[in-house]
N, C-alpha and C positions, 0 to 999 in steps of 0.2 A: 247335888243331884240336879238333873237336869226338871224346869218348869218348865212345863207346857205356855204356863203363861206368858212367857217373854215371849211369844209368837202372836199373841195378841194386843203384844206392847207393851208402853212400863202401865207398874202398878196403880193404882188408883192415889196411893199417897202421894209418890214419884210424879203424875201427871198435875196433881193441886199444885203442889208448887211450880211446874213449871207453867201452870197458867198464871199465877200468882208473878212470879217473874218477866210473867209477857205482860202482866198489867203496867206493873212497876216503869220496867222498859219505856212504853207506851207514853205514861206521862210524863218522865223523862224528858224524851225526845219532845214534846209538844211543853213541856217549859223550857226547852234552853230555843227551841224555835220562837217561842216569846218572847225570851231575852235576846235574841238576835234582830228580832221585828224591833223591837226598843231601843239597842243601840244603834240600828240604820238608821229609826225618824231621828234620833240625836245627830246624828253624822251629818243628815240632811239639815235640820233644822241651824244647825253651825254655819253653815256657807250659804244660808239662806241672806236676800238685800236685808238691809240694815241689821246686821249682826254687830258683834265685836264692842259695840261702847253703848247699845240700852237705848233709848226713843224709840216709837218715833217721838219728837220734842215739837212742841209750839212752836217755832221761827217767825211768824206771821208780823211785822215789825218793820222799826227801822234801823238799818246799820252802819256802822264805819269802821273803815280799815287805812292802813297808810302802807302802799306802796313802794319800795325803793329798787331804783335800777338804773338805765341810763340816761340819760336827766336829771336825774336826783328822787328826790321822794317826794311822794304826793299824798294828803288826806283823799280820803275819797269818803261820800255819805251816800245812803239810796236805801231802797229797801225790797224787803222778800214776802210776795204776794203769797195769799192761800191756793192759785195754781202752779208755787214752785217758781215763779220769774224772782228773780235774784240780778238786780242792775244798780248800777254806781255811778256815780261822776264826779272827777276832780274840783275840787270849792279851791287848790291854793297851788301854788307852783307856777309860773306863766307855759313853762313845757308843758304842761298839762293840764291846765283850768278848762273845763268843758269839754273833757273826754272821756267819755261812756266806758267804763268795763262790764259787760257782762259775762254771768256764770251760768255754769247750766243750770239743770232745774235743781231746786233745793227745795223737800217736801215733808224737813225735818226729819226723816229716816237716817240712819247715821252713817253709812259709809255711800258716798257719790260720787260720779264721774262725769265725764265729756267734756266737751269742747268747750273753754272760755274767748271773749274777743274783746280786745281792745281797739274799740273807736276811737279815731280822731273827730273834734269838733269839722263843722260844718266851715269846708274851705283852709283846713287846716292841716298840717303832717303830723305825725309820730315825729319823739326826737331821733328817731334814728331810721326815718323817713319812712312812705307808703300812709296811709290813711286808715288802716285797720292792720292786727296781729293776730292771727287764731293759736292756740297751741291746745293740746291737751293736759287738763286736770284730773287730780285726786283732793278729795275732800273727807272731810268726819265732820259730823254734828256732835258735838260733846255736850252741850246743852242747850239749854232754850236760850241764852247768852252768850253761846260762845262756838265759831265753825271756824275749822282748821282745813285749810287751802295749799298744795304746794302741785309746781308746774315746771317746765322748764326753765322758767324767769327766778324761780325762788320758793319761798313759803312765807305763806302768810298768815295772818289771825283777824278773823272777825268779830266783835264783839256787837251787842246792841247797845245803841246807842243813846245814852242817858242826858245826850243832849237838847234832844228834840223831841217836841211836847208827844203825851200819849194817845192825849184828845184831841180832835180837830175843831177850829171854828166854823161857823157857814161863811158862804160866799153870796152878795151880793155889790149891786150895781157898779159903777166903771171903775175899772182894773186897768193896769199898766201889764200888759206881756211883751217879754223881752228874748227874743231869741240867740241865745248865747251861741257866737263864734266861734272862742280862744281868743278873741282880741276883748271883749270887754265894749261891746260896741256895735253890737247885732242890729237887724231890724228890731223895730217897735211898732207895737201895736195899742189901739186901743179898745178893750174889748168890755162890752154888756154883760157882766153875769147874772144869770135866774138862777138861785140855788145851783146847781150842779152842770146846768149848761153855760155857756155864752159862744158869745160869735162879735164878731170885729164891728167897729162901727162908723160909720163916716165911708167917703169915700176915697179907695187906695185901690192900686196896683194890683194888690195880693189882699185876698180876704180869708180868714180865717176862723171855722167855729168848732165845736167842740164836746165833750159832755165828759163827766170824773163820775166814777161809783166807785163809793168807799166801802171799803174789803172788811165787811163786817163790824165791830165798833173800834177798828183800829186806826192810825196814822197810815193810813196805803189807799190808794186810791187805784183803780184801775182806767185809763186817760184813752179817746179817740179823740183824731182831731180831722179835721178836712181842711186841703187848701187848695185856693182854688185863683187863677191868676197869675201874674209873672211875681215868684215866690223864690226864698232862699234855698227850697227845697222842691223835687218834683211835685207837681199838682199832684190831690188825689186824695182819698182816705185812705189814715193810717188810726189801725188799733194797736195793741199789743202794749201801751205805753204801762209805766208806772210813775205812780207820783206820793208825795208826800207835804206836810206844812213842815215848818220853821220858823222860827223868828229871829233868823240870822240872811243878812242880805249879804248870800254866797258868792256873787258875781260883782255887786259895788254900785247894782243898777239906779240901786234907791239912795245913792251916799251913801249906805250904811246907815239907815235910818232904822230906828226899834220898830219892828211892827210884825203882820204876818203875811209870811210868805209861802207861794205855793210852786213847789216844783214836778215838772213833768219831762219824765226821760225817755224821748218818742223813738221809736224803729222804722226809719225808712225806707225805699229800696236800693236807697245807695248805701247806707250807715245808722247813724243815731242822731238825735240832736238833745238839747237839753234846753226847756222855755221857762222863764222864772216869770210871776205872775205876782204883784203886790198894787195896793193902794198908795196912787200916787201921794207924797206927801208936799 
């Protein structure tokens, strides 16, 4: 028979449920939109900088790697500052003793890029000629010991280096500074240290002074220097250096005599140079 009521709509049972069903629905929809929101931030946070191998990683240190390509192979030592400067210099090879490689920044986050350059010493070529190389790199930091490097020259591995001390000594009064070439045979200088500045002493041609702040209680130092007179390098101040001690005389300056040694691997406007500093013996 015919109800009146179905003109007033469904029944009162009939409408429970389908409110009941519109609830249902309702959260539904507002949990799989939550699981949607969850798997985007995943999707994002994957491609996110330093993804893929875990750090960020302490780097803050000093390193060495060995080179090989045209000229042969070379050691190279330096070290990687708390704002990410990452620079080296050849200690052996005659094609390459006193030539700067720097990387981009490395801020122990694990996967990095940019532009690396290899300096020639001051007055000196590449073996396969010009005075500097740029190319682009890829990098990983896989840990606090160990960044994986490859470019168009090749690939490489860094490791930190267990050879050179952790702690630094101080610096005082007169010092031998040796401006390294590529020949073994640079200017000399002789310079006044106060604790963490000095400047040249006597009178010369080219005078030279300077100041190191060490990168927290590590072997790294950060190096300004000024020069100022007929110099191997344009007059001027320059920052941006880094440096480190050793107790290996890399260049030969000192005979090869035991003692400690302070390197500083400076940025100039023409290139790099590289100044080894010890007590005369």
């Amino acid at each position: 028979m015919y109800n009146p009521r179905n003109k007033m709509g469904p029944s009162p049972t009939l409408e429970g449920g389908i409110r009941m069903w519109r609830a249902m629905l309702s959260l539904l929809l507002l949990v799989c939109i939550a699981l949607m929101s969850v798997v985007a931030m995943s999707c994002g946070s994957s491609s996110s900088p330093g993804s893929g191998g875990g750090g960020p990683y302490n780097v803050v240190g000093t390193w060495q790697t060995t080179l090989s390509g045209t000229g042969g192979s070379a050691s190279f030592v330096g070290a990687i500052g708390s704002s990410g400067a990452a620079v080296f210099f050849a200690t052996d090879n005659p094609e390459f003793i006193g030539d700067t490689w720097q990387l981009p920044s490395i801020t122990g986050v694990s996967l990095f890029s940019g532009e690396t350059t290899l300096y020639a010493a001051p007055g000196t070529e590449l073996p396969w000629g010009g005075t500097s190389q740029t190319v682009s790199v890829q990098g990983k930091v896989n840990s606090s010991t160990s960044i994986s490097v490859a470019n168009s020259n090749g690939s490489f591995n860094l490791v930190a280096s267990s050879l050179l001390p952790s702690t630094v000594s101080g610096f005082s009064g007169v010092m031998t500074g040796v401006m390294n070439d590529g020949m073994q045979d640079g200017p000399i200088f002789s310079l006044n240290f106060y604790g963490l500045n000095f400047n040249s002493s006597g009178s010369a041609t080219c005078t030279i002074g300077g100041s190191l702040l060490q990168d927290g209680s590590n072997n790294v130092f950060g190096v300004t220097m000024d020069f100022n007179g007929v110099c191997p390098v344009p007059s001027g101040p320059y920052g941006g250096g880094i440096g480190f001690e050793s107790s290996t005389d890399y260049f030969n300056d000192n005979g090869g005599q035991p003692g400690t040694y302070l390197y500083a691997d400076m940025p100039t406007s023409t290139g790099r140079f590289v100044m080894e500093f010890f007590k005369p013996q």
